[in-house]
C-alpha positions in Angstrom: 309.7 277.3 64.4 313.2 276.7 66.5 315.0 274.3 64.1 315.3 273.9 60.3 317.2 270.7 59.1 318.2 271.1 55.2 318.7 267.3 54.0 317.6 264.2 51.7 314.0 262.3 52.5 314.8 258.9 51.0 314.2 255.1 50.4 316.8 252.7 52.0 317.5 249.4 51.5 319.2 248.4 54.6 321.1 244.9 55.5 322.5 243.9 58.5 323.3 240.6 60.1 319.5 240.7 62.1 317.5 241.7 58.2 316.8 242.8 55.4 314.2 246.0 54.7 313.5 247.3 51.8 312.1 250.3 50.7 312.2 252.0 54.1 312.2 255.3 55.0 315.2 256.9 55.5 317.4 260.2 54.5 319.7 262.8 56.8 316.9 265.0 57.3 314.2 262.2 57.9 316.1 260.4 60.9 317.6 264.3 62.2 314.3 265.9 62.1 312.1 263.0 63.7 315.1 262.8 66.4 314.9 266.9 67.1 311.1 266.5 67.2 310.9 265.0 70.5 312.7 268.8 71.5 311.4 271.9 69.6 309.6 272.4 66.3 311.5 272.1 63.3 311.0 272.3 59.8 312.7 270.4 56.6 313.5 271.6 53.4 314.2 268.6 50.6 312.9 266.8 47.6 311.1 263.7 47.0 309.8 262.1 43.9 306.3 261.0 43.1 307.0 257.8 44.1 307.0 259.1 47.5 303.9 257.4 49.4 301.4 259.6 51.3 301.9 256.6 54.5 305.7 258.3 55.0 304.5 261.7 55.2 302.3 261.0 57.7 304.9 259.7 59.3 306.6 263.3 59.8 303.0 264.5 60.3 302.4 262.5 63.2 305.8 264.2 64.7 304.1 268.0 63.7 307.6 268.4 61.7 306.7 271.0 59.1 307.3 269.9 55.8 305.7 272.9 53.6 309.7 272.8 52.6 309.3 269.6 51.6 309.1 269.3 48.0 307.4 266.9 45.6 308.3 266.6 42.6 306.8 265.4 38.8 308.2 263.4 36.6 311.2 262.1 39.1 311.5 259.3 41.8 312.7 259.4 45.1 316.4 259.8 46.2 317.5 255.9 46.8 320.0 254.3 49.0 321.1 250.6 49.4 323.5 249.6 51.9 325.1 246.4 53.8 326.6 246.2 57.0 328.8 243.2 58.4 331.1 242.2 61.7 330.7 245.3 64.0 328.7 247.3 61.9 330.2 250.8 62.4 330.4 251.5 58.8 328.3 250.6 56.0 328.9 249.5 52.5 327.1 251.4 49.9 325.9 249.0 47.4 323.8 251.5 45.3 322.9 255.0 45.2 320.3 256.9 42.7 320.1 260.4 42.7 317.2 260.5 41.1 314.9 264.0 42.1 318.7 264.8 43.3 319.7 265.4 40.4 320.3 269.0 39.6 317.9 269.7 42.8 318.6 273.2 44.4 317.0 273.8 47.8 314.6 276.6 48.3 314.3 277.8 51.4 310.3 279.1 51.9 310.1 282.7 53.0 308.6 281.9 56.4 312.1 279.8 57.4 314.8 282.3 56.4 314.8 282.7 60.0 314.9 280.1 61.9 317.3 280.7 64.9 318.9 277.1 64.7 319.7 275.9 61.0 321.4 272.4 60.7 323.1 271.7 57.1 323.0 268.0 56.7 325.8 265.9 54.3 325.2 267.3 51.3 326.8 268.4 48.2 329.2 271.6 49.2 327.2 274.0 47.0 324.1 273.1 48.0 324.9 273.8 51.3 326.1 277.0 50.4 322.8 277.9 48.2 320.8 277.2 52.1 323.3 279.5 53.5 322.7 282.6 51.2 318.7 282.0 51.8 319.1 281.6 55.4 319.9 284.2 58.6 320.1 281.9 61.7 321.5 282.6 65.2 323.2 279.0 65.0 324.0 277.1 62.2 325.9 274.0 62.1 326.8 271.9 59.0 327.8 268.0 58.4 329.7 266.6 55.6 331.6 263.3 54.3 334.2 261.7 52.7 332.8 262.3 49.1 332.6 266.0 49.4 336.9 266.0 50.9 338.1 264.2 47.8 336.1 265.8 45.4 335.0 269.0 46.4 337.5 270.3 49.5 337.7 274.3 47.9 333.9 274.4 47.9 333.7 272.7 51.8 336.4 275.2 53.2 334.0 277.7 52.3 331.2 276.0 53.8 333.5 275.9 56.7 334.4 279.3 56.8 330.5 280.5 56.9 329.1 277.9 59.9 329.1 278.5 63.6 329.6 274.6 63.9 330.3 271.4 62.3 329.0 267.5 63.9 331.3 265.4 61.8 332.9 261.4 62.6 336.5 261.3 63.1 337.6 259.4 60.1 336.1 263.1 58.1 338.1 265.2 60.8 341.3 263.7 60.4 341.1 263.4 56.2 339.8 267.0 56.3 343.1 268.2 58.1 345.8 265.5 57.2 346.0 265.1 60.9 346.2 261.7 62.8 345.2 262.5 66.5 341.5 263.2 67.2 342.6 266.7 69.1 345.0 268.1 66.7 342.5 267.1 63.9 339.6 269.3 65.8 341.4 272.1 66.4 342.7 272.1 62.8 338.8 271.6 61.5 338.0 274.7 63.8 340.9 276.9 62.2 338.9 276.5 58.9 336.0 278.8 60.4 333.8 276.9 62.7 334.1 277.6 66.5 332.2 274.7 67.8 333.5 270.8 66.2 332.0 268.2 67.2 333.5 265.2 66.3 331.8 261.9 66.7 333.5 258.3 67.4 330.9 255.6 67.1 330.6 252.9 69.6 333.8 255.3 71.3 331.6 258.4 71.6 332.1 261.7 70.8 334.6 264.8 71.4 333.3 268.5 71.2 336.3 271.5 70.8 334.5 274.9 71.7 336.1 278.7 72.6 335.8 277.6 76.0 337.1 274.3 76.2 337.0 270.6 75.5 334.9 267.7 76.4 334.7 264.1 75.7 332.0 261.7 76.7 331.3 258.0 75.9 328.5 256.2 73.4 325.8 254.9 75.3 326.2 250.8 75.7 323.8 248.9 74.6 323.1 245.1 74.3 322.1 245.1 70.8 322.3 247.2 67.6 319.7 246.1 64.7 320.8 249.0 62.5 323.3 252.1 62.5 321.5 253.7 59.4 320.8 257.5 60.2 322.9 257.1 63.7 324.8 260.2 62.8 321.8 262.4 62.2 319.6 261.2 65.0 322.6 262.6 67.3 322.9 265.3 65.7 319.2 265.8 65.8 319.4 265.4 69.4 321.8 267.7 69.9 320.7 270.8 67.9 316.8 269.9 69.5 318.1 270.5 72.7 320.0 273.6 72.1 317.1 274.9 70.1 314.8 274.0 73.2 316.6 275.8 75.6 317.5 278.7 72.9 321.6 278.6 74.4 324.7 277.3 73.2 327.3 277.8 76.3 329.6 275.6 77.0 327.7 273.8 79.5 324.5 272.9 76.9 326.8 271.7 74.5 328.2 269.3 76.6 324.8 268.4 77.3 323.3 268.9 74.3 326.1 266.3 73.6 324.6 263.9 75.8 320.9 264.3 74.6 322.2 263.1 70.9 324.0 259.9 72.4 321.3 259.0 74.1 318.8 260.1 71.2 320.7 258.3 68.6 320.7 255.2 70.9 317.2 254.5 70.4 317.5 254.8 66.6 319.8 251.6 66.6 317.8 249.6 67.9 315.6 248.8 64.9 315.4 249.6 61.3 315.0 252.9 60.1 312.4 255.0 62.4 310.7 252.0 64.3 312.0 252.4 67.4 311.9 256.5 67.7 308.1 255.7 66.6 307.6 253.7 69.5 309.3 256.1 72.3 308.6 259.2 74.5 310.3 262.6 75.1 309.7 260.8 78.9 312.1 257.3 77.8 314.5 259.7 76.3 314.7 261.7 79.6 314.8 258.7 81.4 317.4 257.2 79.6 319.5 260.4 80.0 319.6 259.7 83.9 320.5 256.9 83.4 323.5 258.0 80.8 324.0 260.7 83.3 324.2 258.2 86.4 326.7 255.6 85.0 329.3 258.1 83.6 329.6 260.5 86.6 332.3 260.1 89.5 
């Protein structure tokens, strides 16, 4: 296995102005690992409650993401999200959140994924994170975060920080993480804290990457419709860290296109809810749409 994705496996209630679904599935580790499938092998380590149907596994079965991670647990239900989106829809509105088998969970990494060249830590509790990081021995390992974990939990993230190769985060994180108000000075001032490869992303704007050797910036892919954002983050990020797991490299040069493979991954993701679209696609239409990406924003 090339890839391990540490993350929640969850229900989401999801509204946006073309639906509503209920009940769907959805979680960080869910929408990044089904994302990084159409790349390498990866694995997931996570929790889910009893509640959690036999249908949804197969769903990750179907993709050959390993799941022996994966665990189920008595006695508790499944991690639940609920959340609304309005106008432009580049941020949600959490109307509910239950832990549930969250609660007091503490992620065991299996024996056989300690390890796993390319480890990405998805937005999670600080201390968690750090747990998967003691377990772990990777050649690449990247973390995400949020806004939660800055206000309530900054000592604990600096030391995530300090112990990652790189970080995929949005630029609202970046620039609350450093107190900084421009997207470069807020980058470099995330890569201070320990990690030498930021990648910050922008939304509909794109997405910045500060390395060792340099910078880069490239746009979002446009589209002529986006049905839901949920798990947009992820799938890029699954994109990316499939890619660079793939090809086994993180120069310069595969980053930036690594970069490229998660826009253009994460583009399909929008355009229905939760994993109906990526269920419906190719490794060939991602390719294909990467020309394309690759066609309209060189000159």
């Amino acid at each position: 296995m090339n890839l391990l994705v540490v993350g929640t496996v969850a229900f989401d209630d999801v509204e946006t102005p073309f639906g509503l679904r209920e009940g769907i599935l959805g979680g960080s580790a869910t929408h990044f690992s089904y994302a990084a499938s159409f790349f390498t092998d990866v694995g997931i380590v996570g929790a889910v409650g009893e509640d959690f149907p036999d249908d949804f596994l197969q769903v990750l079965d179907g993709r050959g993401i390993d799941r022996s991670g994966l665990q189920k647990i008595e006695g508790k239900k499944t991690f639940h999200w609920s959340g609304k989106y309005v106008g432009d829809m580049n941020e949600a509105e959490t109307l509910d959140t239950q832990l549930n088998v969250l609660d007091g969970y503490r992620p065991s990494v299996p024996e056989g994924f300690r390890e796993t060249p390319f480890v990405f830590l998805a937005n999670g509790e600080p201390d968690l994170q750090l747990a998967t990081i003691d377990q772990v021995r990777p050649r690449f390992l990247v973390c995400d975060t949020m806004n939660l974990w800055i206000n309530t939990a900054l000592e604990r993230l600096k030391e995530v920080l300090g112990r990652v190769n790189g970080i995929i985060l949005n630029d609202g994180e970046a620039k609350l993480l450093t107190g900084e108000r421009n997207l470069i000075c807020a980058a470099e001032a995330v890569a201070a804290m320990g990690p030498r490869t930021v990648i910050v992303k922008r939304g509909e704007f794109g997405s910045f990457l500060l390395c060792d050797e340099g910078r880069f910036a490239i746009p979002a892919y446009p589209l002529r419709k986006v049905i839901d954002p949920t798990g947009a983050g992820d799938s890029f990020a699954g994109g990316v860290m499939g890619y660079l797991a793939e090809i086994g490299s993180t120069s310069f040069a595969d980053l930036k296109k690594a970069m490229a493979y998660g826009t253009v991954t994460a583009s399909f993701n929008v355009e229905d809810f939760s994993l109906d679209n990526f269920k419906r696609i190719s490794r060939d239409d991602i390719d294909r749409r990467f020309g394309e990406f690759v066609a309209f924003t060189s000159f």
